[in-house]
N, C-alpha and C positions, 0 to 999 in steps of 0.2 A: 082555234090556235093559229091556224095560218091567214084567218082576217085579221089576227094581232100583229101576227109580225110583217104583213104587208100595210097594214095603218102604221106601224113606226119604222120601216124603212122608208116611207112617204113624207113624215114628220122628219125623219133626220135631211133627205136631201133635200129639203125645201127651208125647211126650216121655219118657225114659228110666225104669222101674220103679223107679230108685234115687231117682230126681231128685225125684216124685212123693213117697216115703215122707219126704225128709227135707224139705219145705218147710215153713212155719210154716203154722198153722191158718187164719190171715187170708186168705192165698194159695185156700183152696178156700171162704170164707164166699159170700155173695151179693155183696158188693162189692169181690169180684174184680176188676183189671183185664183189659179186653179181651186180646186176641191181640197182641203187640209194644211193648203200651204197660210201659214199666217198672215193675217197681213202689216202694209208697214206701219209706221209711229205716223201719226196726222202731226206729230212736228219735226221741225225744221232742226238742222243739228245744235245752228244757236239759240235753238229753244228749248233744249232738250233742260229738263229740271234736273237731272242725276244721271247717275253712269252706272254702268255695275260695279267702280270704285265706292260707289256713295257709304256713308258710313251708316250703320243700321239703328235702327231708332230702339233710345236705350243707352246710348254710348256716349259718353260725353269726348266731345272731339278736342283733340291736342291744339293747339294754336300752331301755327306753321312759322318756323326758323324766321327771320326778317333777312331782308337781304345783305350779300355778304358785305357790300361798303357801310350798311346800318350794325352791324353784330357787334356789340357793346363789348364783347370780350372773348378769348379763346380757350383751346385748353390747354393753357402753359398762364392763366389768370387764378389768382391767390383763393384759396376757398374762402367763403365765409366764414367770419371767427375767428380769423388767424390776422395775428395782427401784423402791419405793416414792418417791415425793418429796412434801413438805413439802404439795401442793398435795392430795395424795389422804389424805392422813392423819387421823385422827378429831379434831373438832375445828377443819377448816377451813371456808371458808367456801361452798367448792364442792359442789355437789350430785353427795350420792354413788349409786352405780347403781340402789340400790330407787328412787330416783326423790323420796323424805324428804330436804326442804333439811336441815341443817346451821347452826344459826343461831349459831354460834360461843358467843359468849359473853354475847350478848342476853338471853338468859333469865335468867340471873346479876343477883341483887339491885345486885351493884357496880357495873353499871354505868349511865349517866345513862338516867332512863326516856325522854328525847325519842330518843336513838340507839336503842334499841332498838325504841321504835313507829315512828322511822319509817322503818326494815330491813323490819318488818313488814307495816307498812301498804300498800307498794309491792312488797309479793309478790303473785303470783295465790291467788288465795280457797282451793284446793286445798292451797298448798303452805305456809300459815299452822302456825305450833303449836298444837295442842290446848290450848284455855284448863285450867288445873289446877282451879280449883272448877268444880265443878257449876253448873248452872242447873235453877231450879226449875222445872218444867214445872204444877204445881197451886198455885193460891192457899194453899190451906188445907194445904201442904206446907213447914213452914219447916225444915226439915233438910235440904236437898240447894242451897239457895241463893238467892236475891233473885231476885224476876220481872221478867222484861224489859220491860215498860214503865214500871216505879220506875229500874230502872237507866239506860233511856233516858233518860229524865226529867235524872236525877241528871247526865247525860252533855253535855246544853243546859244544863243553868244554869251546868258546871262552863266550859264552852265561851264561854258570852253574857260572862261577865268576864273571860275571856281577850281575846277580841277585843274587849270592848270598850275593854280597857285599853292597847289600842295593840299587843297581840300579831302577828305574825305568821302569816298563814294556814296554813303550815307546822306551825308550831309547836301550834296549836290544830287541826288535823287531828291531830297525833301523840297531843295529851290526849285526844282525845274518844276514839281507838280504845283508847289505854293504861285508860281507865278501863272502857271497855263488854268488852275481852277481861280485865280482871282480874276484872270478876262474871260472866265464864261464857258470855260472848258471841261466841262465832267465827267468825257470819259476818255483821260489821256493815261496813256501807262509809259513811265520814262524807264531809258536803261541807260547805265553807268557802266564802263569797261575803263582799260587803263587807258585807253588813246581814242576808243568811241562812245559818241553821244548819239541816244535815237530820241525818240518821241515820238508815240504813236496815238493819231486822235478818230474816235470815230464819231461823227456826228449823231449816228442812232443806226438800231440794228440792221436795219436792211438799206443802205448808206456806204458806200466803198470806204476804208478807210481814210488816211491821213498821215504819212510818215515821213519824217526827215533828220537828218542823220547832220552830226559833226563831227569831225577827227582834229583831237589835240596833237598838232603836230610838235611846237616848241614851250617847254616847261620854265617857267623863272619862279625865283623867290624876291615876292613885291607883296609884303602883306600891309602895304597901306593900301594897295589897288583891293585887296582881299575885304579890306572894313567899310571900303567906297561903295563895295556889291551887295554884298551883307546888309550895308545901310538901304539900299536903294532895292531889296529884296523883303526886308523889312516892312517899306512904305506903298510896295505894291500890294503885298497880302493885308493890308491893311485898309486899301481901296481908296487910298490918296493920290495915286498917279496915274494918270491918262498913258495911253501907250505912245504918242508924240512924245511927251514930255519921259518915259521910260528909256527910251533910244536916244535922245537926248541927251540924260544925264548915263548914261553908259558911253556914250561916246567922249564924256567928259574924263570920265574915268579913266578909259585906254590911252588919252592923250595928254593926261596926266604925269609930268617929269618925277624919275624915283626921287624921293625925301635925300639921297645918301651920293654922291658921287664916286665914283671908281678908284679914285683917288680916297676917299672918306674910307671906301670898302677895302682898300688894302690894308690902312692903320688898323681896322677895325681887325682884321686878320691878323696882325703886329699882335698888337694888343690882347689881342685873345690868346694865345699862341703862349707868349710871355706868361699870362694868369694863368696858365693851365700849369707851366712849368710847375712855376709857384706853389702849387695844389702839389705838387711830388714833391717837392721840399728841394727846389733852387733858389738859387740867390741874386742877385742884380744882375751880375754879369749872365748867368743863365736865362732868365728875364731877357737880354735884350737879345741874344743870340737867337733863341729859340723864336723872338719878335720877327728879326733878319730874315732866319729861314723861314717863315710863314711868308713875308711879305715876298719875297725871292720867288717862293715857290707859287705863290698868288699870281703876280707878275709873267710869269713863264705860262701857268694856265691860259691866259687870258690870250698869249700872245699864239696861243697853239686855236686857242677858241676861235679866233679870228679868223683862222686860214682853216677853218672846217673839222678840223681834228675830231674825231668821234671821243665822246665825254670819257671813254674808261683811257684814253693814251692823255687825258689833259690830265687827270686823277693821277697817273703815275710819274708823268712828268712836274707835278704841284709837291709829290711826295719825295722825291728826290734833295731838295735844296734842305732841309732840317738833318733830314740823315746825312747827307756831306759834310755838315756843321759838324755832328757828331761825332763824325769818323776824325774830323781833322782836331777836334779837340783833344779825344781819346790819343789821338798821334803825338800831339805836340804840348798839351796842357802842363806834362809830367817836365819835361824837358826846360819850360818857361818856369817853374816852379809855383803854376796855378793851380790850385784845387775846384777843378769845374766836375760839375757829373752831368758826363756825357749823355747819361739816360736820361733825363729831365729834358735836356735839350730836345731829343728826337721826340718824345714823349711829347712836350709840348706843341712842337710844329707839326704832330698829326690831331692835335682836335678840331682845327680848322676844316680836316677832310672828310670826318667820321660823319657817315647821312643819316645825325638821327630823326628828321624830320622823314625821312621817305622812310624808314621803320616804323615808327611809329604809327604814320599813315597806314602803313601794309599789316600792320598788328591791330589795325582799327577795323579795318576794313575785311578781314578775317572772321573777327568776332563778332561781327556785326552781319556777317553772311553773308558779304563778297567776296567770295572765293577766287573768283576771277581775276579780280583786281588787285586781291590780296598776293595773289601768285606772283603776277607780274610785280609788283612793287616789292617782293620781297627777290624775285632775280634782277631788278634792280640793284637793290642793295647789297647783295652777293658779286656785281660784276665790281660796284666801283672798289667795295673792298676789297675784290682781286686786284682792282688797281695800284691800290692804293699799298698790295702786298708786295706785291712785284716789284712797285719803285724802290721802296724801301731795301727788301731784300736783295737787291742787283747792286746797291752804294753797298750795305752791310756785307755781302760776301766779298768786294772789290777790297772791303779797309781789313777784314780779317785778313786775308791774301798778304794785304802790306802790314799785319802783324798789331791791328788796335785789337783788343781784349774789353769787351763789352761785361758788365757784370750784371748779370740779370738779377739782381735783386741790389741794385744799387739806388734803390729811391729812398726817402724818408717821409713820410704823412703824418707824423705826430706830434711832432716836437712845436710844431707855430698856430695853434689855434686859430688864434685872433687875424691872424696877416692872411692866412688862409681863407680863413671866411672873406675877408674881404677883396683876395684875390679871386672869389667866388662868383660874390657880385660885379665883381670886373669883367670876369668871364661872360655872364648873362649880358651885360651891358653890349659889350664887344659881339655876341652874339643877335641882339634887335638891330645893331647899326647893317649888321652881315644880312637879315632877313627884314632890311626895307620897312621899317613899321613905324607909325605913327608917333609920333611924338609925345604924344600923350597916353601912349600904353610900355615907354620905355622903363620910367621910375617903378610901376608896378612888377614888371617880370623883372626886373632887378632886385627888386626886394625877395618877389617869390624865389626865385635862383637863392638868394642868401638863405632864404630858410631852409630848402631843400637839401643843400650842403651840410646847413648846422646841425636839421634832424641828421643825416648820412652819418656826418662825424660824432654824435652821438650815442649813436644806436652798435655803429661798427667799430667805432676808433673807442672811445670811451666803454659802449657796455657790454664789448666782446659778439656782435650779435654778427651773424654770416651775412657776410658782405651782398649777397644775390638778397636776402633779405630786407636790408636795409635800405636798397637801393627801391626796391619794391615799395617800400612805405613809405619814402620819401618823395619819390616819383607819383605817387598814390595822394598823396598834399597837394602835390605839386595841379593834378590833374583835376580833383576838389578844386582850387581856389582857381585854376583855369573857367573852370565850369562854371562858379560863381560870376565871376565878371562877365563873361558870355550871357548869363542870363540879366544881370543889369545894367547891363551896357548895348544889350543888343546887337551885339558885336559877335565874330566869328574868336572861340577860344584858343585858337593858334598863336596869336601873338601874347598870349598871356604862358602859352604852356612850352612851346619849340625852344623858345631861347633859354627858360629856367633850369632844362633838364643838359642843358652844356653842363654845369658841370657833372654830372654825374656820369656821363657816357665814356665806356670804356677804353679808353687811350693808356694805359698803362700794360692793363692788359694785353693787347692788341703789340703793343712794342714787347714785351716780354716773350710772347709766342714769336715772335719775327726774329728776336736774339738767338731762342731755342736751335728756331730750324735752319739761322743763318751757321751756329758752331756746330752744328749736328747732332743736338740734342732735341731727337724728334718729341720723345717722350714729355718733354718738360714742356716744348715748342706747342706742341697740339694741347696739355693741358692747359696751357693759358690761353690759346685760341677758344676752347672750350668754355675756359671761365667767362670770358669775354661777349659769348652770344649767348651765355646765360644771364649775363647785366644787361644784354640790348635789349634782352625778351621779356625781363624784371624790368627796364622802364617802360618799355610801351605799354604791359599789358598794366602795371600799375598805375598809368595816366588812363587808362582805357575805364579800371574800375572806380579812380577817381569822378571820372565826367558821368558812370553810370550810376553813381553813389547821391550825384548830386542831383541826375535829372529824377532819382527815385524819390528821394528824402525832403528835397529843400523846395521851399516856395518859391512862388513867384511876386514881385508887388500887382496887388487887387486881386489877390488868387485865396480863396482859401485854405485849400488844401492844394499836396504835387499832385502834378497830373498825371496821368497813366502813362503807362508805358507803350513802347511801337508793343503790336503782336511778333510775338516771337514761334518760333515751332517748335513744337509740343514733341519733339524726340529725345527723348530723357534715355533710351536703352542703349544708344549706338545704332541703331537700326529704324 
């Protein structure tokens, strides 16, 4: 027994004659492992056939993911068997599984550049289109495209006459990105205030930015400079103008003499003045009086304008000359043994003053999600027609004092249809000469003005319907057929919609409340002031649903279907 287990303890540390001859050389060097310890792999790691990942025999092995820029599809891709619909198809507006919007038909020269910047603009910065030119990255490089602070540049001045011509914040956010992504700009983000312009550009993430600012310091109404920008805002997002040739024709623009002379823009205040009368139910002599004091009081603006006057003391000083007329009518008419009505008169030489253009603007700009701008432009609108309360009621308390007896409910609007309406389109008319516009968009918003009046008289006069109503749905046409010439005309909708909606803006009202609070009849005074900013707020916001009626519903030429709408935010609770 113990020559056994000393022959196999012999046998174990020695190990078998055969076992010895066939090991590898390594096995017997000096860096042999000890007694028990294993030894290592005779291959190399990149030789190694498997790993203790390897999969074990028996298994049929998975085929491995391809890589991520190869992967055919994700999982937000249609299953199998389910058939396509209209909403997943190339071409719509839905974003498809790579996660690449889809911007339908926006990139498409046909259609209007304001829809398609501002689909874009109100995308996240990621999911924007690739601008198609280049951007120059060297000075001293002019084949690859225009440097971004010319472009910038070009992007505020294209912007400073937008808004100051009475544009839309909207709408000049959509210019400023259409122009800065058609030279090569893709990640600009513009901002819109009532008096500042920014533009902010970054060339790529780790890149300092790029920002430059412009302040509207002085506002005019020149909507033929307005269709000059428009036009030439137009032909850059469309990739027909070089940026020489862009600064260029804008500097053609600004040096452009208005269509209308100062002299032209007085009559045109006459004459409006007078048609508005008209519209209350005066007569010739009323007509020319109420003419007088418009141009009077025109006259006296201008001359206060000159010597610096801040705009709300030109406002009260413009309102003064129609209510004098009044007061002196009221005085002496009864005594001459003329029958004038003094209301008509005053009546009419304030529609020359009433800013529905800057309402309108500030009720757009509201609902569109300017808040900012909207505020401003609506304490805008609030000073001048403090102004514009003040003049008046400072004549009106002076002529009560001297014993004239004002009758607030001394108009008539029924009796003259026909003379009416066409003192309607008088009124439109007399209003494009007042707001500088093109010559070829007068006869059109003359017309629209006459229809907007006929629906008005219609609806209120004829089929009893509440007059805040009525003006709504006429305003509401009015802001439709604006929209439409916009989109085939290519042209900014202002000069189609500002001047149509004269006559419907409250001037009756507005004197009614001023008689009230002139005899001290507050009650009746604020009710009509009342009535009155619920007609200003019934035409903007019915031009507002007009223009958004029509960018939902109507085509474009070479479009098939309308095009989407900007994104809007999704807070439906108030919260």
């Amino acid at each position: 027994m113990a020559l056994e287990t000393t022959r196999n303890s012999t046998v174990t540390e020695t190990g078998r004659p055969e076992d010895r001859r066939s090991a590898p050389e390594e096995t017997r060097s000096a860096f042999a492992p000890p007694s028990g310890v294993p030894l290592a792999s005779p291959y190399s790691e990149d030789e190694h056939p498997t790993s203790e990942f390897a999969l074990p025999e028996g298994l049929r092995a998975v085929p491995a993911p391809p890589a991520e820029d190869e992967h055919p599809t994700s999982e937000f891709a249609l299953p199998e068997g389910v058939r396509k619909t209209a909403a997943f198809e190339p071409g719509s507006a839905f974003t498809p599984p790579d996660g690449i919007p889809v911007i339908n038909n926006l990139v498409r020269p046909g259609a209007p550049w304001q829809d398609r910047m501002r689909t874009m603009v109100r995308m996240p910065l990621g999911e924007r289109p690739v601008p198609e030119r280049p951007r120059r990255t060297d000075e001293g490089d002019a084949d690859t495209g225009p440097s971004a602070p010319r472009v910038l540049d070009l992007t505020l001045r294209i912007a400073e006459l937008l808004l100051a011509g009475g544009e839309g914040a909207e709408d000049v956010e959509a210019a400023m990105f259409g122009v800065a992504h058609a030279y090569g700009l893709d990640r600009c983000e513009p901002t819109v205030t009532f008096t500042l312009l920014t533009i902010t550009y970054q060339p790529s993430l780790v890149d300092d930015p790029v920002s430059l600012s412009r302040t509207v310091r002085r506002r005019g109404t020149d909507y033929n400079r307005l269709s000059g920008v428009y036009r030439l805002v137009a032909d850059i997002t469309d990739g027909d103008v070089t940026l020489e040739e862009a600064y260029r024709r804008l500097a053609e623009i600004r040096r452009n003499r208005h269509p209308y002379s100062k002299g032209a823009l007085t009559v045109a205040s006459g004459l409006l003045a007078g048609a508005a009368s008209t519209l209350v139910g005066g007569g010739w002599v009323v007509f020319l009086l109420a003419a007088l004091g418009a141009m009077l009081g025109d006259r006296l603006a201008w001359f206060f304008s000159q010597r610096g006057l801040p705009e709300f003391y030109q406002f009260v000083a413009a309102a003064m000359p129609p209510a004098v007329l009044g007061v002196l009518v009221q005085l002496f008419a009864a005594d001459l043994g003329l029958v004038i009505r003094a209301s008509a008169v005053v009546t009419g030489g304030l529609f020359p003053l009433i800013p529905g253009r800057a309402l309108v603007a500030a009720v757009q700009d509201g609902l569109t999600g300017f808040y900012i701008t909207a505020s401003a432009r609506l304490l805008e609108v609030v000073y001048l027609v403090v102004g514009i309360v003040c003049g008046v009621l400072l004549v009106l308390y002076i002529g009560s004092e001297m014993g004239a007896e004002f009758d607030p409910e001394g108009l008539d609007i029924r009796s003259r249809p026909l003379l009416q309406l066409l003192a309607a389109m008088l009124l439109a008319l007399a209003f494009c000469v007042l707001l500088q516009q093109e010559r070829s968009t007068v006869l059109l918003a003359t017309l629209n003005g006459g229809v907007a009046w006929l629906v008005y008289g219609a609806m209120a006069d004829t089929g009893g319907v509440d007059p805040v109503a009525a003006t709504a749905a006429a305003a509401g046409l009015v802001g439709l057929f604006g929209q439409l010439m916009s989109r085939y005309r290519f042209v900014s909708a202002l000069p189609y919609i500002t001047a149509s909606i004269g006559p419907l803006l409250p001037g009756s009202a507005i004197y009614f409340g001023l008689i009230g609070i002139a005899q001290g009849d507050l009650d009746h005074g604020l009710q009509n002031l009342s009535k009155a900013a619920a007609l200003a707020l019934a035409i903007a916001i019915g031009v507002n649903l007009g223009n958004e009626l029509a960018r939902l519903f109507i085509k474009v030429p070479g479009q098939e279907t309308p095009l989407p709408g900007r994104r809007a935010a999704k807070r439906t609770r108030g919260f």
